[in-house]
N, C-alpha and C positions, 0 to 999 in steps of 0.2 A: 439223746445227745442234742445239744442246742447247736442249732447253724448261726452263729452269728454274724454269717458272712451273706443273708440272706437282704435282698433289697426289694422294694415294690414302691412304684408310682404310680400315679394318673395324673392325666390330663387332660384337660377340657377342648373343645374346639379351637382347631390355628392353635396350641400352645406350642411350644417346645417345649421337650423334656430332655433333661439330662443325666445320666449316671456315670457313676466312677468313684474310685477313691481319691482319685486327683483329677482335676477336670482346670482344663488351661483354656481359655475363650481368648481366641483372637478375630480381631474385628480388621479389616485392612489393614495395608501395609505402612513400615514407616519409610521416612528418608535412610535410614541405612537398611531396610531391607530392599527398595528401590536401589539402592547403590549394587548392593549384592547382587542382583538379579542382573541389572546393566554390565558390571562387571564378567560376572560369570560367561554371560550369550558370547562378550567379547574374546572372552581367553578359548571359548569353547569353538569359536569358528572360526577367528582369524589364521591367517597361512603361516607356516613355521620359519623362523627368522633365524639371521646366524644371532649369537647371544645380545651385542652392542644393540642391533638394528632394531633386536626384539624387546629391549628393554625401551629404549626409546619409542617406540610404537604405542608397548605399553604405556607409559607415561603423558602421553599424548591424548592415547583412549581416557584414562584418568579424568586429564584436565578436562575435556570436553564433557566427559560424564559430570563431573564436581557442576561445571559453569551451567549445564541444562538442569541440572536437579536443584541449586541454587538462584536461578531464577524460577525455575519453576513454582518454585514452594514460594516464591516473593509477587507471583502474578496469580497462582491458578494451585494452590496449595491441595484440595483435592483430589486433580489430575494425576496426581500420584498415582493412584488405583491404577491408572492405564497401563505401570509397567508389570502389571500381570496378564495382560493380552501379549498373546504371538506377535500380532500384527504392531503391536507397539515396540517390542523388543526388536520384532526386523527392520522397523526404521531406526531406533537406536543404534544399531551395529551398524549399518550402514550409513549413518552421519560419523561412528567410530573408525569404521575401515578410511573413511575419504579424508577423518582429520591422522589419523596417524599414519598415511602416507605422505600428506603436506609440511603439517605444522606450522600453517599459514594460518596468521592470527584472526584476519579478515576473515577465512572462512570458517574460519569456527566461529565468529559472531554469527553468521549467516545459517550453519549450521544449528544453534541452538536457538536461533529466532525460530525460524521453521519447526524446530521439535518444540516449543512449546505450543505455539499453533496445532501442530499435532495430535503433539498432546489432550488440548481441550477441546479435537473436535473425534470424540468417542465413537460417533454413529458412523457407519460407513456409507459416504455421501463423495460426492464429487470434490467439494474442496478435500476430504483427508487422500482421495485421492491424487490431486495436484500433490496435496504437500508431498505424499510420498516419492511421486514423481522429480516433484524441486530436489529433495535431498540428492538425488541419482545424480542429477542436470548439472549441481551449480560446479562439481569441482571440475565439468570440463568446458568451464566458460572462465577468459580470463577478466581484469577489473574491467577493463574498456568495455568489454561485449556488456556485462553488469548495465556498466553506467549508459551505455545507449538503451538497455531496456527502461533506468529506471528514467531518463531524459524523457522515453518517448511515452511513459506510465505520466509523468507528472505535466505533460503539453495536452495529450490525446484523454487520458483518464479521470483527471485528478480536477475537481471544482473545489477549491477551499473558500470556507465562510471567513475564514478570517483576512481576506483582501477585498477591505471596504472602502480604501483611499488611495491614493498616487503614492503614497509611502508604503506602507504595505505590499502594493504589487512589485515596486522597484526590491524591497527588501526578499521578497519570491523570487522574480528574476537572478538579482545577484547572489544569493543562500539556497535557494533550490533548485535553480536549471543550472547556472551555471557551471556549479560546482561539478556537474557530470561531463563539463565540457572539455575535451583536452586539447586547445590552440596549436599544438604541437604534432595534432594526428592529421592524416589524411585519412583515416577512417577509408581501409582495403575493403574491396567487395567481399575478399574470401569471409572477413568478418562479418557480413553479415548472412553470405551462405550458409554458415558455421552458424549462427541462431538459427537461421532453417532448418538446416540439418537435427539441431539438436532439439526440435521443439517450443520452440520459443516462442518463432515468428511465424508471422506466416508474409511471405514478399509479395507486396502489393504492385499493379501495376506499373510502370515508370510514367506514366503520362498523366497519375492520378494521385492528390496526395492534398494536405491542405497545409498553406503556410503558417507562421507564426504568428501574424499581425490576425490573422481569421481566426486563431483558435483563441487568442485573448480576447479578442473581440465579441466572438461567439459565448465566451465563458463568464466577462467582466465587463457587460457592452455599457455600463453606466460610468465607467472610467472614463470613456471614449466621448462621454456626450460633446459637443461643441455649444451647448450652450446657445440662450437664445431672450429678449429682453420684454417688459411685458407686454409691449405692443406687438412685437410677431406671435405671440404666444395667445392672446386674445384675438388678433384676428383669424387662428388657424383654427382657434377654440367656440369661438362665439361667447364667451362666458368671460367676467371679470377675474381674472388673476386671483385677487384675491381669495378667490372662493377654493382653490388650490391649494392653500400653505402647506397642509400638511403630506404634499406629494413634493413640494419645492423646495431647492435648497439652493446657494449659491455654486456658481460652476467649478469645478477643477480647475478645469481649462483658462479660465476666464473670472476674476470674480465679482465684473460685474453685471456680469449674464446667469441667469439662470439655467438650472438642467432639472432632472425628477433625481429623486434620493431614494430611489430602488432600485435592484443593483438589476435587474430586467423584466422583458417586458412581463412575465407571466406574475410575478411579484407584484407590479405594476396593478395590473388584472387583479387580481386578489386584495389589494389593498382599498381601491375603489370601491371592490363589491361592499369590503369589509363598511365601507365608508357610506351606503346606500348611492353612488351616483349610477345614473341611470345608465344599459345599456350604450345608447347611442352616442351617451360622451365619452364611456369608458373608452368605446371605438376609437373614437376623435383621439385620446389621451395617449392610446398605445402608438397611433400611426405617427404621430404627432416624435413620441419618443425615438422611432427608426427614423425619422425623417433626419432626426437631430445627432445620429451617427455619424463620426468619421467614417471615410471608407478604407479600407486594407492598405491604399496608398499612403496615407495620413496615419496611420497608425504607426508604419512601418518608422517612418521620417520622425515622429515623435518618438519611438525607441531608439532610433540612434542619437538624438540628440541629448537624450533623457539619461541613456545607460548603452556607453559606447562599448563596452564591452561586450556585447549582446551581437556586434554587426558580424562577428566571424561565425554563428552559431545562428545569422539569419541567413549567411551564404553558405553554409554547408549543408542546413534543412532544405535550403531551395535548390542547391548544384544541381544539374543534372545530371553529372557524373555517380551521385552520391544518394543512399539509400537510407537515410536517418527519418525521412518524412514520410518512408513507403515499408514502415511496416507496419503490422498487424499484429500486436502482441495475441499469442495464444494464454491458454486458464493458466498453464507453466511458467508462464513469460512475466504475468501478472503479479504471481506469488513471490519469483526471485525481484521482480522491481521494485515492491513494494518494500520485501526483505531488506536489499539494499540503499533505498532511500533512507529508511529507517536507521541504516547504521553510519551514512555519510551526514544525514542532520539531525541534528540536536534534537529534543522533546519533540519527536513527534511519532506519531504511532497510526495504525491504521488498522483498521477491520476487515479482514479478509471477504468473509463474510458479504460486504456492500457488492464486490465482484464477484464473485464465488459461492455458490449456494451449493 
């Protein structure tokens, strides 16, 4: 009798072999079995709802699902594979649970910014830690608490390369700080307890804290130059001006005084070396540069003349009543400010990563 049902193979080293009369290879997941999976976790552990409430819940979970797997596949199209980790379905559900009891639009942008971050950070390390954490955090924080984290992320954290001029920084001031600003708050202590409490912050001393004119100052000190003409510049230097050009440009401040066209001193230092000037002038060049600072007082008086809207938001940083300049954002604190900077201004994006390792 013939078996014709009889099979034999080999294989060489590391191959794989396969048998069957039907053989189905699948290789990772797609966007609808990603959906499936996220779907399912949610029907499968969410709390049981009278019918109305539950349908709407449902529909909510949905949308948030739809909007995370639709950016996702448009930033991090790979990242998909992670909705076959536990640890990535329980952050899922739990940005589902917190959107379908709101329905608050904001936070499901905020929501699905943090799950794609999530998402693409697979190893288990401190940032997927935070993110996980942020999910929990942001639905019992309201916009205000938000916008003082991402106020005090974008003063205290945040050096941008792209404010290289007096334009530029005014266009930051009025489009990125302000815009967290609410002229209408008095900004309650409980508010900021309530970041303590939740992780946020951590409350810094009241007697210690740096103002606004110091951290611009500190951040964009070549804004600030006041400029200086070739004759005090060669006697403070010993060397002819010209021998400079390509560290001088005409002043901000002033244009017919000169200042250095690096935006600080360390820049400064590197450009020289780059240049061969000897130690002992590069010295002379950087002292030469602080000397040429306004000081905090002058900064300040140039912001309010410069951009008056700025003065309620430089008396509320310095009040002493008032806690905006005395915190310390925590790793949590970091991730929701950055989240929500990113969703109150236009193109722009950040790297968790640079804070968060």
């Amino acid at each position: 009798m013939i078996n014709d049902q009889v099979q034999k193979q080999q294989g060489g080293n590391a191959s794989t072999n396969l048998q069957g009369q039907s053989i189905v290879i699948n290789q990772g997941i797609s966007y609808s079995d990603a959906r499936d999976i996220a779907l399912d976790v949610y029907k499968s552990n969410f709390l049981q709802l009278s019918h109305d409430a539950a349908e709407l819940a449902r529909t909510r979970a949905e949308e948030l699902t739809d909007s995370f797997l639709t950016k996702l596949k448009e930033t991090n199209e790979t990242a998909i594979e992670q909705m076959k980790q536990p640890a990535m379905q329980a952050a899922l559900y739990e940005a589902q649970k917190q959107y379908a009891k709101s329905g608050d639009e904001y936070m499901e942008y905020m929501l699905v910014d943090i799950l794609v971050q999530r998402a693409s950070t697979p190893e288990r390390n401190t940032k997927q830690i935070v993110l996980d954490e942020a999910l929990e955090v942001v639905s019992k924080l309201t916009n205000v608490q938000l916008n003082i984290l991402s106020l005090n992320f974008g003063l205290t954290r945040l050096s941008k390369n792209s404010i290289i001029n007096i334009d530029s920084l005014i266009n930051y001031i009025n489009n990125e700080l302000l815009v967290f600003v609410n002229p209408n708050s008095d900004y309650h202590q409980s508010w900021f307890e309530h970041l303590a409490y939740s992780g946020c912050v951590v409350l810094l001393d009241a007697t210690w804290y740096h103002d606004i004119p110091e951290l611009l100052l500190g951040n964009y000190p070549a804004l600030f130059q006041k400029g200086f003409d070739e004759k005090e510049f060669e006697e403070f230097v010993g060397k002819p001006i010209s021998q400079f050009n390509t560290l001088l440009m005409h002043c901000f401040h002033a244009v017919n005084l000169y200042q250095f066209n690096l935006m600080n001193e360390k820049l400064l230092v590197d450009k020289a070396n780059e240049l061969g000037i000897e130690n002992e002038l590069t010295n002379k060049l950087k002292q030469y540069f602080n000397i040429r600072l306004m000081n905090k007082n002058e900064v300040k008086e140039w912001l309010l003349e410069t951009v008056p809207d700025i003065g309620f938001l430089l008396e509320k940083w310095g009040g002493e009543n008032n806690q905006l300049s005395k915190l310390q954002l925590t790793s949590v604190g970091i991730a929701l400010a950055q989240a929500n900077y990113k969703q109150k201004i236009t193109n722009i994006d950040f790297d968790l990563g640079i804070w968060i390792k």
